[in-house]
LUMPA-637805 format. One line per 8 residues: number of its first residue (from 1); their letters; for each residue x, y, z of C-alpha. Coordinates in steps of 0.25 Angstrom, whole numbers. Layout:
% LUMPA-637805
NUM	a	X Y Z ~ ...
END
This chain:
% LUMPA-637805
1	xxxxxxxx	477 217 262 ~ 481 221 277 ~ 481 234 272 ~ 467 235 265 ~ 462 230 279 ~ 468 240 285 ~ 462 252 278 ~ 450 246 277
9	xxxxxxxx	449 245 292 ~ 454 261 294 ~ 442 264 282 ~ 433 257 293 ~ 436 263 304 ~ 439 276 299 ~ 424 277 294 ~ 418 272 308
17	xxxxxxxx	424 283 314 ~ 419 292 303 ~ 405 286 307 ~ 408 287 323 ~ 411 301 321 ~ 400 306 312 ~ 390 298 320 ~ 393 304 334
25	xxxxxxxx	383 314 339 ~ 388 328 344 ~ 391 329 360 ~ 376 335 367 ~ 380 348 373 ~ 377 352 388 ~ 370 366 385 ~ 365 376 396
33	xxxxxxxx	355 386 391 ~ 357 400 394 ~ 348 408 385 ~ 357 420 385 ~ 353 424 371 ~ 338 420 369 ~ 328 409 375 ~ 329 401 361
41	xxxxxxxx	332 387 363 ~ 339 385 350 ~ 350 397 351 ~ 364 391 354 ~ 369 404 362 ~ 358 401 371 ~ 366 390 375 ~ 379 387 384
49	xxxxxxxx	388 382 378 ~ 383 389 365 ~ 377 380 355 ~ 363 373 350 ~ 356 363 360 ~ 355 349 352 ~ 345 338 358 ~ 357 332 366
57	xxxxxxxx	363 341 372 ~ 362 343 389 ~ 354 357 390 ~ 352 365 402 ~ 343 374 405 ~ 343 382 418 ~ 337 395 417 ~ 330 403 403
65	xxxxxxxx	320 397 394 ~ 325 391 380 ~ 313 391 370 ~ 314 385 357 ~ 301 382 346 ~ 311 372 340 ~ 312 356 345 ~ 321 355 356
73	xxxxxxxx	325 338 358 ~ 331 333 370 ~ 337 320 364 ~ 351 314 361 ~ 354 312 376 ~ 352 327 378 ~ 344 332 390 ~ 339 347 393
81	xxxxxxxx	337 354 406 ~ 329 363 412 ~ 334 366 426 ~ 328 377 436 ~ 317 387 436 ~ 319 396 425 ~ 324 385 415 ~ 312 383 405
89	xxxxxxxx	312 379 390 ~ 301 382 379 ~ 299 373 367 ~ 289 376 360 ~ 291 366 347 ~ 282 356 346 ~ 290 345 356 ~ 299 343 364
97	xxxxxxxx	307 329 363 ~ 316 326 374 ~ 323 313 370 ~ 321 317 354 ~ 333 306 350 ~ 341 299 362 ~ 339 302 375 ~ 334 317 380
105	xxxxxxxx	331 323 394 ~ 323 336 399 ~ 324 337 412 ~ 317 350 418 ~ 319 354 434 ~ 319 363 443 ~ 308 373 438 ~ 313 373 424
113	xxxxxxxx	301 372 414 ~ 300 366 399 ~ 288 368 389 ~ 285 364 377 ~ 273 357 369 ~ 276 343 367 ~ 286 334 374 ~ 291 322 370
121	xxxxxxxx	302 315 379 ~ 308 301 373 ~ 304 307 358 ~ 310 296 348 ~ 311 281 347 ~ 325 278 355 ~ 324 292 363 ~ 321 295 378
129	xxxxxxxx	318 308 384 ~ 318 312 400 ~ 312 322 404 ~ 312 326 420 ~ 303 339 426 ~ 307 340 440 ~ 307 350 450 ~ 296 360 455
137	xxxxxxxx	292 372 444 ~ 299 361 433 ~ 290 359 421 ~ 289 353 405 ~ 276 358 399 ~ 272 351 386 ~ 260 360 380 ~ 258 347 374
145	xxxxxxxx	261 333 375 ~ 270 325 382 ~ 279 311 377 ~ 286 304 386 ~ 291 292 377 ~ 288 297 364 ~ 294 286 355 ~ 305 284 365
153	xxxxxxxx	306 285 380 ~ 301 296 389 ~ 302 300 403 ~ 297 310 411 ~ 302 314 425 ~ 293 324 431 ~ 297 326 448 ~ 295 335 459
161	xxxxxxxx	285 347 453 ~ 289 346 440 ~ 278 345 432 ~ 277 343 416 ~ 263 347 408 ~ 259 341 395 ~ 246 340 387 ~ 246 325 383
169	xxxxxxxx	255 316 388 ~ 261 301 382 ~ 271 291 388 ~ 276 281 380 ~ 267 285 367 ~ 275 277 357 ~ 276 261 355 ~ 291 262 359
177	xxxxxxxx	292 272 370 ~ 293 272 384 ~ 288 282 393 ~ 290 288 408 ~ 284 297 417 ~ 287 300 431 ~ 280 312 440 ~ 286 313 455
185	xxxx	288 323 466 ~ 277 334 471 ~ 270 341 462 ~ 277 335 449
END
C-alpha cells in the first residue's frame, strides 16, 4: 500500500511541474532599436539583440523612427521608450493600447515624439498603462481620441513642455476603471 502512495504522490507532483512549466510566460526582452535595415517596426534585424518585440518587452528607442500600420501593445509589465530628439515612432493602426494585458508604460522625454490615431493607456479590465511626456519638444499626438482608464487604470504624466494632443479626451470611461491626469512645469 506504501508503495501505491508513493507513486501516486511522484504521478502528482510530476504533473504540477508539468503544469508550472508549461504555464510560465517567456522572459520580456530588453530591445534597443537601431533601424539599421529599414524604419519597420515589425522587422527583427531592426532590433538589438536581434529578434521581434513582444508587448512585454523593455524597448528603447533613442534615435530613428520605427513605423508600423500593425497594433503595437505595451502590456505584460513591458515599457517603451522614446528618449532624445530624434527618437520618434509612427502607428498608424487604429490604436495604440499601452497596458493592453498587465501592466504597460510609455514614457516619451527629452524631444522624442510619438503619433498615432487613438490611444488608449489602461486597455483591459485588470490592466494599467503609464504614460509620461516630459521634457521640452517631447510630444504624443493622438489624431484621435484619447483613454486614460479604458476598462482598467490609466495615468498620464505630462511635465515640463511636454505636451500631448488629442481630439476627444475620457478619464475613467468604464464603470470599473480608474483614471489620472497630471500636467506640471512651464509650457506643459
Amino acid at each position: 500500500m506504501r508503495h501505491i502512495k508513493g507513486i501516486v504522490r511522484l504521478a502528482v507532483l510530476v504533473a504540477a511541474a508539468s503544469i508550472m512549466a508549461a504555464g510560465s510566460p517567456a522572459a520580456a526582452d530588453t530591445r534597443t532599436w537601431d533601424g539599421s535595415e529599414s524604419n519597420d517596426w515589425f522587422y527583427d534585424l531592426n532590433w538589438t539583440p536581434v529578434g521581434w518585440p513582444s508587448q512585454a518587452d523593455d524597448l528603447y528607442i533613442y534615435s530613428g523612427s520605427p513605423q508600423t500600420g500593425s497594433r503595437v501593445t505595451v502590456g505584460g509589465g513591458g515599457q517603451i521608450t522614446f528618449d532624445g530628439p530624434t527618437a520618434s515612432g509612427t502607428f498608424s493602426y487604429s490604436y495604440f493600447p499601452v497596458g493592453w494585458t498587465g501592466s504597460g508604460a510609455l514614457t516619451i522625454s527629452n524631444g522624442g515624439q510619438v503619433a498615432n490615431t487613438d490611444g488608449w493607456i489602461g486597455y483591459n479590465p485588470g490592466s494599467s498603462g503609464d504614460v509620461t511626456v516630459n521634457g521640452l519638444g517631447s510630444s504624443w499626438t493622438n489624431s484621435g481620441r484619447l483613454y486614460v482608464g479604458r476598462y482598467g487604470s490609466g495615468v498620464l504624466s505630462i511635465s515640463s513642455g511636454g505636451q500631448v494632443a488629442n481630439t476627444d479626451g475620457y478619464i475613467a470611461l468604464f464603470t470599473g476603471s480608474t483614471g489620472a491626469v497630471s500636467v506640471y512645469g512651464a509650457g506643459s
